[in-house]
C-alpha positions as MATLAB code, in Angstrom:
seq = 'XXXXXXXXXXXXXXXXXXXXXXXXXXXXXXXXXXXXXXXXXXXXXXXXXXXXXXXXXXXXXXXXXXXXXXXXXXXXXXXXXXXXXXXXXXXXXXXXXXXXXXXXXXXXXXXXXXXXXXXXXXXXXXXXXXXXXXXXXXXXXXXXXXXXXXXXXXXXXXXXXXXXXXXXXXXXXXXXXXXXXXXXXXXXXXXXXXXXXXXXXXXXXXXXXXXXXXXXXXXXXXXX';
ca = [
       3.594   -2.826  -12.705;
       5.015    0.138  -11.273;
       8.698   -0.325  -10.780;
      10.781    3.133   -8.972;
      14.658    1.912   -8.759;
      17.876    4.367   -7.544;
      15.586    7.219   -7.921;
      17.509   10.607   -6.691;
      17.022   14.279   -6.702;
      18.380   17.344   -5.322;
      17.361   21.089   -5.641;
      19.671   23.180   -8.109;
      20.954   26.732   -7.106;
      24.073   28.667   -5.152;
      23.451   25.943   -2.536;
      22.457   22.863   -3.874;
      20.477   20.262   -1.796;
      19.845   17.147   -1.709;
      16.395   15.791   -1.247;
      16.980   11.732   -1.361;
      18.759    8.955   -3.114;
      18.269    5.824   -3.943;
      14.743    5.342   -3.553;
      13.405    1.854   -4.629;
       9.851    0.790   -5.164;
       8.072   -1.745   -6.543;
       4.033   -1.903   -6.877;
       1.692   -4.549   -8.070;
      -2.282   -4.016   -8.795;
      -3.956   -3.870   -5.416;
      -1.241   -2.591   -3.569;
      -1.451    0.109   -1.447;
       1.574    1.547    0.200;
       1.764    4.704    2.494;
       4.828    7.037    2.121;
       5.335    9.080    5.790;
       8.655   11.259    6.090;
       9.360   14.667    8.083;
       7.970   17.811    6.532;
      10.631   18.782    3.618;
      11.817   15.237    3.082;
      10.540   15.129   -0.183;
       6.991   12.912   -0.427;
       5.297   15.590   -2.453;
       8.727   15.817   -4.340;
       8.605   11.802   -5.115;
       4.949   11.637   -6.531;
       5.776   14.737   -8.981;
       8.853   12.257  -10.088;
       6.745    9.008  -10.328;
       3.593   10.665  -12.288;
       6.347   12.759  -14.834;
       5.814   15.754  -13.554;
       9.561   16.499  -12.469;
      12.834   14.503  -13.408;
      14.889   12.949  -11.125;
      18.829   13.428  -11.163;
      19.617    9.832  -11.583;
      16.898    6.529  -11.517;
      14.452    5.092  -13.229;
      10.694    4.899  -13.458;
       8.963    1.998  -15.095;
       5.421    1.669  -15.534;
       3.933   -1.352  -17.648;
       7.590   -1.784  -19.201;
       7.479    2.085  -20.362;
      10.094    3.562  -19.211;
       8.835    7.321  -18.171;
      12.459    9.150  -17.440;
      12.853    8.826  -21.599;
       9.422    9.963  -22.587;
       8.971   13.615  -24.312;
       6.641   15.991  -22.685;
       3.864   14.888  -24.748;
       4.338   11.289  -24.514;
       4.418   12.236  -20.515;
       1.314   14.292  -20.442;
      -0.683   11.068  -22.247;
       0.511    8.769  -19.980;
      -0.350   10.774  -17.274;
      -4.189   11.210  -18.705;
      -4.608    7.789  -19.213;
      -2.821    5.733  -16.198;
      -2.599    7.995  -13.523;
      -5.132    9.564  -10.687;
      -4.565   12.028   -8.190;
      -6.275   13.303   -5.261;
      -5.069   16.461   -3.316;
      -5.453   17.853    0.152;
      -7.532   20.593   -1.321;
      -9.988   18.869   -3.996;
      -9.245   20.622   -6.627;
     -12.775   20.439   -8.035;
     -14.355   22.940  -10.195;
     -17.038   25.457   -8.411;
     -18.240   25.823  -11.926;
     -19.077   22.538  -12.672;
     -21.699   20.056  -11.301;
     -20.127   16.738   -9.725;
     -20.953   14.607  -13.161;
     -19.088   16.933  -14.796;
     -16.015   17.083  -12.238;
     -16.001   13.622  -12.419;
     -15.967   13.128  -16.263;
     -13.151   15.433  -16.743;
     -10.107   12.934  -17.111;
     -12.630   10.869  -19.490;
     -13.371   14.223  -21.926;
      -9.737   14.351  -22.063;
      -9.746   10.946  -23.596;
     -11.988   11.734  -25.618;
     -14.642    9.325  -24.210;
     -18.026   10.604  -25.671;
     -21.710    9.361  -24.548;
     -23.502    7.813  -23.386;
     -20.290    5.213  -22.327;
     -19.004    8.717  -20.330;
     -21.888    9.468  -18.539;
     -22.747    5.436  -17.394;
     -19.142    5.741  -16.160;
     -19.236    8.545  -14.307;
     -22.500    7.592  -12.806;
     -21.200    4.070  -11.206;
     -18.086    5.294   -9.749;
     -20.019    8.191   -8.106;
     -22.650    5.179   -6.806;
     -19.347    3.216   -5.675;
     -18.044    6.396   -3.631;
     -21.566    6.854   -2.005;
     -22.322   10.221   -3.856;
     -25.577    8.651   -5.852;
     -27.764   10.790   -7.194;
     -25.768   13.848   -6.433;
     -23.992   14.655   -9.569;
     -26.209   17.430  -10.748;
     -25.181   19.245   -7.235;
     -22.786   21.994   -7.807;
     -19.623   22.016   -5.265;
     -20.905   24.610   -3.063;
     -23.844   22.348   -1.842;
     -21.205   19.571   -0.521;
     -19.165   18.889    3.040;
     -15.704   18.869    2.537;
     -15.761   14.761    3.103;
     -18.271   14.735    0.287;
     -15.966   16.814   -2.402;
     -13.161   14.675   -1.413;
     -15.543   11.678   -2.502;
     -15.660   13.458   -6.038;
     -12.116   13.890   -6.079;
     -11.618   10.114   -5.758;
     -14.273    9.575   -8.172;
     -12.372   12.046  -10.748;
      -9.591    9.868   -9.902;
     -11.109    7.021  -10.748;
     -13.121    6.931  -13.531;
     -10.493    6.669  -16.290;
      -9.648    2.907  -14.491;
      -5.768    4.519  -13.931;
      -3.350    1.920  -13.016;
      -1.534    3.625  -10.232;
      -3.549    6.462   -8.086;
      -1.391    9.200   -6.008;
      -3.139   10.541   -2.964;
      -1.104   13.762   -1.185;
      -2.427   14.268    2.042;
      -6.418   13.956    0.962;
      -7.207   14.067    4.282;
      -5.614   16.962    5.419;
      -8.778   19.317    5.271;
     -11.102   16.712    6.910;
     -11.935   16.032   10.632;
     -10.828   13.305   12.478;
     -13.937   11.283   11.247;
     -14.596   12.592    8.294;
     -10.883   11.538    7.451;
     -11.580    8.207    8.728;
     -14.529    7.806    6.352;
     -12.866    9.264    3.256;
      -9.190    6.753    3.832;
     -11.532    3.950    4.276;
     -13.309    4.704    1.087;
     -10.153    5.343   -0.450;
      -8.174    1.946   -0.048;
     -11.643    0.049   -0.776;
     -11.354    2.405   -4.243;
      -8.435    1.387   -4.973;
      -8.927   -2.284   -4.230;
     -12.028   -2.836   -6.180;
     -10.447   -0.972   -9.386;
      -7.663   -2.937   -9.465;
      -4.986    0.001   -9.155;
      -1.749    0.550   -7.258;
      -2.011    3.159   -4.818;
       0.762    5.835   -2.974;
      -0.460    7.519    0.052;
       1.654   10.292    0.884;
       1.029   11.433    4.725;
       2.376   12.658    7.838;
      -0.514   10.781   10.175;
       0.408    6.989   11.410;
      -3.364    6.584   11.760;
      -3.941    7.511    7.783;
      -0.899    4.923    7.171;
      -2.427    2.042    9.081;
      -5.023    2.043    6.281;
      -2.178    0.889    3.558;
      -0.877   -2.604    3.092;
       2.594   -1.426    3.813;
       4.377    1.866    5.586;
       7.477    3.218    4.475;
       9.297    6.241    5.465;
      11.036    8.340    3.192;
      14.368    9.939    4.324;
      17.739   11.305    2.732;
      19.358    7.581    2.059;
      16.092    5.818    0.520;
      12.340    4.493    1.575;
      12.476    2.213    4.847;
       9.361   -0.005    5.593;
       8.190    0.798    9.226;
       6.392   -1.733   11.003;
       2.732   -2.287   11.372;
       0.928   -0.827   13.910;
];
């Protein structure tokens, strides 16, 4: 499904600098893999290049057969609004909104209209345990409970490959645990592929696979 091959990129300027090369990746629906590397090694870097947001120096990007490195800007942003999710370290949800309306977002972008928008909306905020709640504005939530609309937002639009950078990074230790749990079982029961960039092991160990990112490529790690 989602297919990264010889993927490279360096940073322009009087010193150039290389981020990585060579990066291969291949996801299926249902996988989940985590992505760990040192700070500056480029994870954030790699999930701008893999949803369009950036272009890589050399590589390829295949999702579904389409090949994204030869897409215009508007063929890109499309794409993007119909196949990908994303869910930040810091939410990104709307203080002005209530949570339904956070959540339908990426599905008003679509142009999904009523009442097919609002049943949506309503069963993936019952599958992320925020029932009930989406005529709460943000300011009556926990932080583990606007990450839960963030993966909801994420969600909605059925994407077929969600990118997670650092979504627990704002959370305690069990609120984290809570929201990664929820997270994988997300992805799982949608049917997506899922990247978890991170820097914890513990956040890791809730992917199918760990690889580390570093100058010459991604390197599975072991288990555990």
């Amino acid at each position: 499904m989602l297919v990264v091959h010889g993927l490279t990129k360096s940073y322009a300027g009087p010193r150039p600098r290389a981020v990585f090369a060579d990066v291969d990746l291949s996801l299926s629906a249902g996988d989940y893999v985590a992505i760990m590397g040192e700070s500056g090694a480029g994870k954030s870097t790699l999930l701008n290049l893999i949803a369009g947001l950036d272009s890589p120096d050399r590589g390829s990007i295949s999702l579904d057969g389409t090949e994204l490195t030869t897409l215009g800007d508007d063929a890109l942003t499309a794409l993007r609004r119909e196949r990908f999710g994303f869910v930040f370290q810091a939410f990104h949800v709307l203080p002005y909104l209530t949570v339904a309306q956070n959540v339908a977002l990426p599905l008003s972008l679509l142009g999904v209209v009523a009442p097919e928008k609002d049943a949506r909306v309503k069963s993936v905020l019952a599958g992320v345990g925020l029932d009930g709640r989406g005529q709460s504005v943000p300011r009556e939530l926990s932080g583990g409970e606007l990450q839960r609309v963030a993966i909801a937002r994420a969600l909605v639009h059925a994407p077929r490959v969600v990118l997670a950078d650092e979504p627990t990074g704002n959370l305690d230790a069990d609120t984290a645990s809570q929201v990664l749990r929820l997270l994988r079982d997300q992805i799982k029961s949608h049917g997506a592929a899922g990247i978890l960039v991170t820097h914890s092991r513990a956040a890791a160990q809730t992917c199918d696979r760990i690889m580390q990112l570093t100058p010459t490529g991604l390197h599975a790690l072991p288990p555990g």
